[in-house]
N, C-alpha and C positions, 0 to 999 in steps of 0.2 A: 504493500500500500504506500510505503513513503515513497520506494523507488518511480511507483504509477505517477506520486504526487509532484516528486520532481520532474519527470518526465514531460507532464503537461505545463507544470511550469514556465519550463525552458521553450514550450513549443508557444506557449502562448507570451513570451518576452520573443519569442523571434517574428513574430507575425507583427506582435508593435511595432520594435524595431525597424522591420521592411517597411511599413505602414509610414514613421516617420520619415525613414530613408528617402521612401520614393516621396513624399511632402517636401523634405527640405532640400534633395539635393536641385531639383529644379530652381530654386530660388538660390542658392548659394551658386551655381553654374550661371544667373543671369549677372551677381555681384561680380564676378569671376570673370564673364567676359566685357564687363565693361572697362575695362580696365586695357582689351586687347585693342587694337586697329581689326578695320572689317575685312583686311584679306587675311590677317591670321586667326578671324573669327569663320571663315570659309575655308580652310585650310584642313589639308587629313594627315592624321588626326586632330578632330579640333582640340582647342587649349582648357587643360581644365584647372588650373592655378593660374593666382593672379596675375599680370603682366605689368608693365610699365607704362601704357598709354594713357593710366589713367585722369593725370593733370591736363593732356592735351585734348581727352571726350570732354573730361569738365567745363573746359574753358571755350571749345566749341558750340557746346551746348548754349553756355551762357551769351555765347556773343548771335549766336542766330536766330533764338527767339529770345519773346521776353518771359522766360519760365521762371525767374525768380518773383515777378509779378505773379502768372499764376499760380505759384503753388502756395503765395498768400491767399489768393481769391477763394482758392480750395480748403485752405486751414480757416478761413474766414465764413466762409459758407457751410462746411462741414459742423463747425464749432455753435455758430446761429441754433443749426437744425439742430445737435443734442439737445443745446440746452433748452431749447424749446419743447422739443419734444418730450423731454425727462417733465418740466413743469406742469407741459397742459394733458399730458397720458396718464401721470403719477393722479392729478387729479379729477383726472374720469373716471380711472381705476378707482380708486378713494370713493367716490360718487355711487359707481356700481357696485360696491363691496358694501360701505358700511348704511347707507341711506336706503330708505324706503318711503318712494315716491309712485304715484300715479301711471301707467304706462314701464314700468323698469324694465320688464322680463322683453317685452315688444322691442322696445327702445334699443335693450342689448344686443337682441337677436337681429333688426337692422345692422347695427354696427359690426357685428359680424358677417352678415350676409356680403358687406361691400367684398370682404375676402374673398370673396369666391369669382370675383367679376376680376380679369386680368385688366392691369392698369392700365396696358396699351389700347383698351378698346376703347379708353376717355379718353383718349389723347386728343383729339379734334375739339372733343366740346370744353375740355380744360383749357387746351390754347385759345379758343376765343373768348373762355372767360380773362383768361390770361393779359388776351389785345384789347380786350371794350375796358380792363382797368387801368391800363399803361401800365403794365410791367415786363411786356417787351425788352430786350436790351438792358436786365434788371437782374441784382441776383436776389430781389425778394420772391421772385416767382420760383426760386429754389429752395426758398426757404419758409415762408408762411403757410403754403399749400397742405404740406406733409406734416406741420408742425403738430395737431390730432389726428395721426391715424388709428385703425380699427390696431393693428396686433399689437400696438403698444398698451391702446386701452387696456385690451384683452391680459395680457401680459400682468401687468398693475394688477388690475384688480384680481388676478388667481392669484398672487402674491400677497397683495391684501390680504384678502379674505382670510388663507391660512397661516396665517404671521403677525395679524392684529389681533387683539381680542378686544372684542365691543365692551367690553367693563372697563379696559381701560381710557376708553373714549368715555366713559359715563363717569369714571373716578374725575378726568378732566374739566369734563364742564361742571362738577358738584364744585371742584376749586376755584368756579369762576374762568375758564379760560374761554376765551372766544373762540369761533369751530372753523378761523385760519388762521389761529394761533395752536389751536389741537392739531393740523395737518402739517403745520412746517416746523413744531418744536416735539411733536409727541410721536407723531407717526412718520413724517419724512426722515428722520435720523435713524428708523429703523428696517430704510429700505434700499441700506446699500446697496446690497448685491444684486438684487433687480434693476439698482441703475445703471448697475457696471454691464450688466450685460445686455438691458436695454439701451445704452451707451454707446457699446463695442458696436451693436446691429446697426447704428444707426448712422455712426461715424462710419462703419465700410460702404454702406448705400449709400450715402451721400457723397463720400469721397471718390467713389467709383462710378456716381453715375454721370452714362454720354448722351442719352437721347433727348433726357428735356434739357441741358446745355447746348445740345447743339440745335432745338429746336429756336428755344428765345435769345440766346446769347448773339450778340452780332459784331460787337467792338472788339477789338484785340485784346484792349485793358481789363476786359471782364471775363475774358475765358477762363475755364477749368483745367486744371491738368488734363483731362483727359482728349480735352480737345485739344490740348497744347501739344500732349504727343501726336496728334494726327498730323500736324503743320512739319513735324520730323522725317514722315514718308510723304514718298513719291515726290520728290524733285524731279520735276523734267529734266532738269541740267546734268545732276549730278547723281540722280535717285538716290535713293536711302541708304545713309552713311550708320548703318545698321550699331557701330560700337556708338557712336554720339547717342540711339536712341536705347540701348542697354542703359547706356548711363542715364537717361532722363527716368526711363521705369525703375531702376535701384531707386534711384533719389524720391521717386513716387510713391513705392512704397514703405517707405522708410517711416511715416508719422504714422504709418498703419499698426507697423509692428512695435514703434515704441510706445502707443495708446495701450497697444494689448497686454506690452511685459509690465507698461505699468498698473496696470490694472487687472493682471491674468489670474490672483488667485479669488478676489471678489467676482469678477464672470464666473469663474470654473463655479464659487459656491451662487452664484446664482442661478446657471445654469441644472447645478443638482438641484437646487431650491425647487425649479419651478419642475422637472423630474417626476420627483418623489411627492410636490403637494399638487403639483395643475394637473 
């Protein structure tokens, strides 16, 4: 039995292992080759430690487009949408969890039903709500829209619900507290990990999203990374100087992964959180 025990052990740390292997070396090989020139990134065998080009993709980068602009616009957009998002879901969630009102069970079950309709089939009637408010060539139109959505609600409040307990909202108000001073002193301090991980979700879609940027975006100064990497390929002239655009995706990912280390063991516990209670 112990030998069985080790056995499976070992078979199940190698399966992680590969698991993480095949995750990270993909991304550690893009670090890796931006660092090369693009014909000894074309080269057999290609290069899989790092090279010496790297100062010269850097400085290429920076001198051809304005990507130190955007990946403000991106930290800037990105940052908008958590915080909002964490504010006005925490308190729908809150709303659907602890209150009883008239319509709830309806109400909820709308706001879930939007989940089921792919966003891209509002994409027409969103941009003209988008054009009749002038936010055209905006980056609120990136950032107010999404700021309540449905799985953030949803989210919140199965955290809520099994993480509050209603007596202590009832201890609250006998002490006199007013009921958003009971949500941002009583109960928002106890809902870290649902924000980390509500957080993480929201900063990667936001940070990675190309379609509604490249629908309303139209000035140079307001694009996203993601459009900035587009302006990278296809040169008529010169076409795609393939190490200059390794180096602009390292560099793009790079606030992805330092949001997640910093915050990777409150996601992991809110991830089991919502697990084990949603």
């Amino acid at each position: 039995m112990k030998k069985t025990s080790r056995v499976n052990q070992f078979l199940l740390y190698l399966v992680i292992g590969t698991g993480a292997f095949a995750i990270a070396f993909p991304i550690y090989w893009m670090f890796a080759l931006a660092t090369h020139s693009t014909p000894d990134i074309f080269s057999y065998p290609p290069p899989l430690t790092f090279g010496d080009q790297g100062v010269r993709n850097f400085t290429v980068l920076f001198n051809a487009i304005s990507y130190a602009r955007h990946m403000w616009n991106s930290v800037f957009v990105a940052a908008a949408n958590v915080i909002l998002i964490l504010i006005f879901c925490s308190m729908g969630g809150y709303a659907f969890a602890m209150y009883s009102f008239p319509g709830k069970r309806w109400m909820f079950a709308l706001c879930l039903s939007t989940l089921m309709i792919p966003w891209i089939a509002n994409i027409i009637p969103w941009f003209i709500v988008i054009r009749e408010i002038g936010w055209v060539d905006n980056h609120l139109a990136l950032i107010v829209p999404g700021a309540a959505n449905a799985f953030g609600i949803f989210w919140m409040r199965q955290y809520i619900s099994s993480s509050v307990h209603p007596q202590l909202l009832d201890q609250a108000r006998v002490d006199g507290c007013h009921e958003w001073l009971i949500f941002f002193r009583v109960v928002a301090p106890t809902l870290t990990p649902a924000f980390s991980a509500l957080g993480i979700f929201s900063f990667v879609t936001s940070w990675n999203n190309f379609i509604v940027p490249l629908i309303v975006l139209r000035s140079d100064r307001l694009l996203t990374l993601p459009l900035s990497l587009v302006q990278l390929t296809g040169d008529p002239r010169r076409g795609t100087d393939v190490a200059v655009l390794m180096m602009a995706a390292s560099l793009a990912i790079l606030p992805i992964v330092i949001a997640f280390l910093i915050s990777s063991r409150k996601f992991i516990a809110g991830m089991m959180a919502g697990a084990i209670k949603g």
